[in-house]
C-alpha positions, 0 to 999 in steps of 0.5 A: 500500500502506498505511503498514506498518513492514516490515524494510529488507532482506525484508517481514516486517512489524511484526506478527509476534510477536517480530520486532525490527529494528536500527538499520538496520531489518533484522529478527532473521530476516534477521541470524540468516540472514546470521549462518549462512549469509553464508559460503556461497560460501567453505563450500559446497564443504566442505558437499559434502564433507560431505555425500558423507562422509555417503553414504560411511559409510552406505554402508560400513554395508552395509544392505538400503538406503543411504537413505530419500527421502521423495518427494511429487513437488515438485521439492525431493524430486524432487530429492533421489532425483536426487541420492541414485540418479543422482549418488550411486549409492545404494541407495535407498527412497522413500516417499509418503504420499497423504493424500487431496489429493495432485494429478495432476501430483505423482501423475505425477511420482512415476512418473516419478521412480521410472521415471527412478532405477529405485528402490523405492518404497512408496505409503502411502494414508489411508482418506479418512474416517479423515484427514477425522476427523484433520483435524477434530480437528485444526481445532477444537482447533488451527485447523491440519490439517496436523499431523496430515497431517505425523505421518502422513508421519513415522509412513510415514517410522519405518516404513520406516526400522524394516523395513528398518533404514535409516541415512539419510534425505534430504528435500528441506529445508535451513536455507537454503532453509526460509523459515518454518522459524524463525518459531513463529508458523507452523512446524508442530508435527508430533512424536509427542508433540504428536499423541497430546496433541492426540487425547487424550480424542476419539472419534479416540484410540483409533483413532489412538493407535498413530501415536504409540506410539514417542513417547519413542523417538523424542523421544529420538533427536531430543534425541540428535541436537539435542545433537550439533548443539549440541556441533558433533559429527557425527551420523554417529556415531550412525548405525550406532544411530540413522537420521540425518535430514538436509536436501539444501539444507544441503549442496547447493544450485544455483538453483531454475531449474537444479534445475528444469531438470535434473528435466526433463531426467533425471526427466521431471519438470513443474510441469504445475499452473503452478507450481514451489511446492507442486504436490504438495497440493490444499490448499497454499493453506489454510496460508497462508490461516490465517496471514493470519488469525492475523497482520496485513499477511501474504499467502500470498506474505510468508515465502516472498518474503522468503526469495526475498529473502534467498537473492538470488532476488528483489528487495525491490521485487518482493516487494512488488509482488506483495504489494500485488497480494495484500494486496487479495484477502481472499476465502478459497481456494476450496478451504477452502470445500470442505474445510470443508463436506466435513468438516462445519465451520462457515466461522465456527468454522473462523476462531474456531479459528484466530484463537483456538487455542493449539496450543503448549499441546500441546507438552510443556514439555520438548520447547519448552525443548529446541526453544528451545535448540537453535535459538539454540545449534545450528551450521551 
């Protein structure tokens, strides 16, 4: 592997924007990790004591449902709607959104899953000349599609949780495990406001515009919520006014291999497509395709082999074995050559969006400055 300057500790190379690294070589993601989450084993079980308090109160709220899982069939939501019916005995509602490019084996899973907690459950589907007018508007402005797939999975989300007035909403997610989460220069923008700014003056506005039309509503619950965060306040007091959105891993966290295990046992559960990670999305490869285009001396495998690292899932050695072996492919998926061709953009343009986009430029000021604050104050 060439001479690349890469944190001491995981493999983020020097090439990312505002990376630093201390005396030691060890890179600000990994202080900022060690930072929060250091105490682990001496918190999680006050975190889980947390956590069921959380389920206690929506439940004392006496709602048609107690929560909402969004469930894609990968194992981290798998998982959730696990916890949420077969450990937790909550009243629970799950909702999946097919943007056209959900896999077999998720679309298997999802049965299962819901055949396994006997759950309700609600199956959204995107006309798929509608989401192929998205995700072009998206690519020639931003250089990333998947945005837009993510402000359809939230607008499927606001839906549900406005029919049938549910409190809670458990996903898959958590600081400790969300590997790009903290890093801008590849962590989605997906609000409302960033959607309708992106549309904003394209053939797809009027057709699309009533995704976004809580905008302010819902950017204000989510600054409500970022405040209380700050303040170390418990968002359980707003419950009963504003659903609360939480992530499981923040609370509850086992190894990845006993999370897997336990979904095939109690959920039917298979990774039939050879992996554990992203099964769900034909298109998962295409994301870290750009990012490898956008930042130099990164792979599909960087963030998340350096999380890996971090969580004590694997060694620095082995993240770098594997990068190497990756750092040699430079074709791109082959995926991207169809999803491109299929909506009628140029491999060329597509690289030009990519490299030369600036899609923080539809990010209202308010709602950076807010972001911003929140993740340097907020508390565990």
């Amino acid at each position: 592997m060439e001479d690349i300057k890469r944190c001491t500790r995981c493999i983020l190379p020097a090439s990312l924007t505002g990376i630093t690294f201390d005396e030691s070589g060890v890179c600000n993601h990994c202080r900022k990790y060690e930072a929060d989450f250091k105490d682990w084993e001496l918190i999680k079980e006050r975190r889980k004591n947390e956590f069921e308090e959380i389920l206690a109160k929506t439940k004392k709220l006496k709602r048609p449902y107690d929560v909402l899982v969004p469930l894609s069939g990968g194992k981290d939501s798998t998982y959730a709607l696990y916890l949420c019916t077969k450990v937790y005995g909550l009243k629970t509602l799950s909702v999946t959104l097919d943007n056209g490019f959900l896999t077999q084996p998720a679309k298997d899973n999802i049965r299962n899953a819901i055949a396994s907690c006997n759950t309700d459950h609600i199956f959204y589907t995107i006309n798929k000349r509608n989401s192929s007018e998205l995700f072009k508007v998206f690519t020639e402005k931003t250089g990333d599609f998947c945005n837009a797939c993510m402000r359809g999975i939230n607008y499927s989300i606001e839906m549900a949780l406005k029919s049938f007035n549910i409190p809670l909403v458990i996903k898959g997610s958590g600081r400790r495990v969300q590997y790009v989460s903290q890093i801008k220069e590849v962590s989605s923008l997906n609000t409302a406001s960033y959607f309708a700014n992106v549309i904003r003056r394209t053939d797809a506005e009027s057709k699309f515009r009533y995704l976004s039309t809580d905008k302010n509503k819902l950017e204000y619950q989510k600054i409500v919520g970022g405040i209380c965060d700050i303040l170390g306040i418990k968002r359980t007091a707003l419950m009963r006014f504003i659903p609360q959105h939480i992530g499981m891993y923040d609370y509850i966290y086992l190894p990845f291999n006993e999370i897997i295990d336990i979904l095939k046992r109690e959920m039917n559960w298979s990774d039939a497509s050879g992996s554990s990670e992203h099964l769900d999305c034909h298109l998962h490869d295409i994301p870290f395709y750009k990012d490898t285009l956008r930042i130099p001396h990164i792979t599909k495998y960087t963030f998340h082999s350096s999380g890996l690292i971090r969580q004590g899932l694997m060694t620095r050695e082995q993240a770098l074995q594997k990068e190497e072996a990756e750092l040699k492919r430079t074709e791109p998926p082959k995926e991207l050559i169809t999803f491109l061709k299929e909506n009628d953009i140029g491999f060329d343009d597509y690289v030009k969006a990519v490299t030369s986009s600036d899609k923080s430029k539809f990010e209202p000021r308010i709602q950076k400055i807010a972001r911003d604050i929140y993740h340097r104050f907020r508390r565990f």
